[in-house]
C-alpha positions in Angstrom: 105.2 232.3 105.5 101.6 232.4 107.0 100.1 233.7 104.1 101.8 230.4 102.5 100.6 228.0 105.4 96.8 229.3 105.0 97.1 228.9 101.5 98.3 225.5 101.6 95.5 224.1 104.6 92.7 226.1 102.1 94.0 224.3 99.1 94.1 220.9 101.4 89.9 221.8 102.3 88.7 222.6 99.2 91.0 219.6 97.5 88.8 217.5 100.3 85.5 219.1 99.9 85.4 218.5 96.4 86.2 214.9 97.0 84.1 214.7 99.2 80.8 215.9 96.8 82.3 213.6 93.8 82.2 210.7 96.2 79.1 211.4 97.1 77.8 212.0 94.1 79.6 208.4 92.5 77.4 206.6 95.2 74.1 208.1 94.4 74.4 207.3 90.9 75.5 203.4 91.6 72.2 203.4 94.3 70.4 204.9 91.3 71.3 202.4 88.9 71.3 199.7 91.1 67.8 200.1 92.3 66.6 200.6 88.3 67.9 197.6 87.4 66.2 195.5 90.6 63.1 197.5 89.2 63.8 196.2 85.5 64.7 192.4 86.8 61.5 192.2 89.3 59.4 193.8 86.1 61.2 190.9 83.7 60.5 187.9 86.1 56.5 189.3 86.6 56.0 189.7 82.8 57.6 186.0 82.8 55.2 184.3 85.7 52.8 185.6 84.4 53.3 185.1 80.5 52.5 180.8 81.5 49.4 181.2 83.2 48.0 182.7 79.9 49.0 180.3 77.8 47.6 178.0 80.3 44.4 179.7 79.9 44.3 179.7 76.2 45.6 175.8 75.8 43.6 172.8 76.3 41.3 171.7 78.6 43.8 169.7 80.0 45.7 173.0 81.0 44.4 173.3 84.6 45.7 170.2 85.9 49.3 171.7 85.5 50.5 173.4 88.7 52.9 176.0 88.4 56.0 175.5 90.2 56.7 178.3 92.9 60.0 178.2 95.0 60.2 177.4 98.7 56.6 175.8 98.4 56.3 172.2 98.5 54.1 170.0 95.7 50.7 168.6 95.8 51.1 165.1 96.3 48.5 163.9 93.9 48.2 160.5 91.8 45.7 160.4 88.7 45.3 157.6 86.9 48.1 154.3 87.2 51.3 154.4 87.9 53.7 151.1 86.9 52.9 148.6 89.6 57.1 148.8 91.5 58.0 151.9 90.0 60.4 153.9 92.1 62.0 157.6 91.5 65.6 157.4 89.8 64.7 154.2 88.3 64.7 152.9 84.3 66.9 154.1 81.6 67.1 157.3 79.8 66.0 156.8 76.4 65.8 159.4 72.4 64.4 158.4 69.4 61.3 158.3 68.2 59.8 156.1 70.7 60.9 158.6 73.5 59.5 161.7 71.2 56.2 160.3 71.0 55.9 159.5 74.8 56.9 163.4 75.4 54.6 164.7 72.6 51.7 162.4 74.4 52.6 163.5 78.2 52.4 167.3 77.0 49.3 167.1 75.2 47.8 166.1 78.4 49.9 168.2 80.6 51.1 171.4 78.8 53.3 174.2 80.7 55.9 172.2 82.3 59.4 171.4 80.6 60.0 167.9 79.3 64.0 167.2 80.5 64.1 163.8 79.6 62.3 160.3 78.7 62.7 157.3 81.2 61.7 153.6 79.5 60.5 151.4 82.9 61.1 147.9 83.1 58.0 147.2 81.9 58.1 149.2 78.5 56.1 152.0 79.7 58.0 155.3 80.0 58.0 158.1 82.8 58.0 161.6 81.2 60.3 163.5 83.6 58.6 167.7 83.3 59.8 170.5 85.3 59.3 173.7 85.4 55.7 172.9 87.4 54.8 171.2 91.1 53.1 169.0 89.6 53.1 166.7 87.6 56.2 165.9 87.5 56.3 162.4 86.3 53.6 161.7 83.2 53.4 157.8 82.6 52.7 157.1 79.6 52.2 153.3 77.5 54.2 151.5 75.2 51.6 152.5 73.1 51.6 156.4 73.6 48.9 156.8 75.3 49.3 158.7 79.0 48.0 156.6 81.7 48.5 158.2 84.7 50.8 161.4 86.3 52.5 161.7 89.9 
């Protein structure tokens, strides 16, 4: 009956040591692939940043006005050129067609690296090119006839 009772408690440690190392083992491989995949992802969003400012380089001349937009630090608050004499954020009314395709096609000629996320026609038949993506600008003003006169 001891020789049973010894047999049983040695089964019992070795059933636990060997949990024990496959546990073990289970968590180094999920820290492994846990930490290659923040390696892969941090890689993925460098190769991304930095993929714009080359293009920027490249593009016009009008490419270094653009200011690339980086979280958790506030704009420049810079005006160039006019903006509508009582214009106001939020204002005007979304607009598509033609009209609103050339406005975006003018604002990103002068301002390319940003994303155009919509067309805004102002009371006074200008229209604000809303871009994101960038600090600034972030609103391209642009005439009713398609030319851009000023950014915010």
């Amino acid at each position: 009956m001891l020789g049973s009772i010894i047999d049983s408690r040695h089964k019992r440690w070795i059933t636990m040591t060997l949990r024990h190392r496959l546990t073990g083992r289970r968590k180094l491989t999920i820290s492994i692939a846990a930490g290659a995949a923040a390696i892969a992802l941090g890689l993925g969003g460098y190769a991304v940043a930095n993929s714009g400012s080359s293009n920027a380089a490249s593009g016009s001349a009008h490419a270094a006005k653009v200011v690339p937009f980086h979280r958790g630090q506030p704009g420049p608050s810079e005006v160039v050129g006019q903006v509508p004499a009582g214009w106001s954020a939020g204002t005007g009314t979304i607009v598509t067609g033609a009209a609103a395709e050339q406005a975006k096609a003018a604002a990103v000629a002068s301002y390319p690296g940003g994303t155009v996320n919509r067309v805004v026609l102002l009371s006074n038949g200008d229209y604000n090119v809303h871009i994101i993506a960038v600090s600034w600008p972030h609103h391209v003003f642009v005439s009713k006839e398609g030319k851009v006169i000023g950014a915010e």
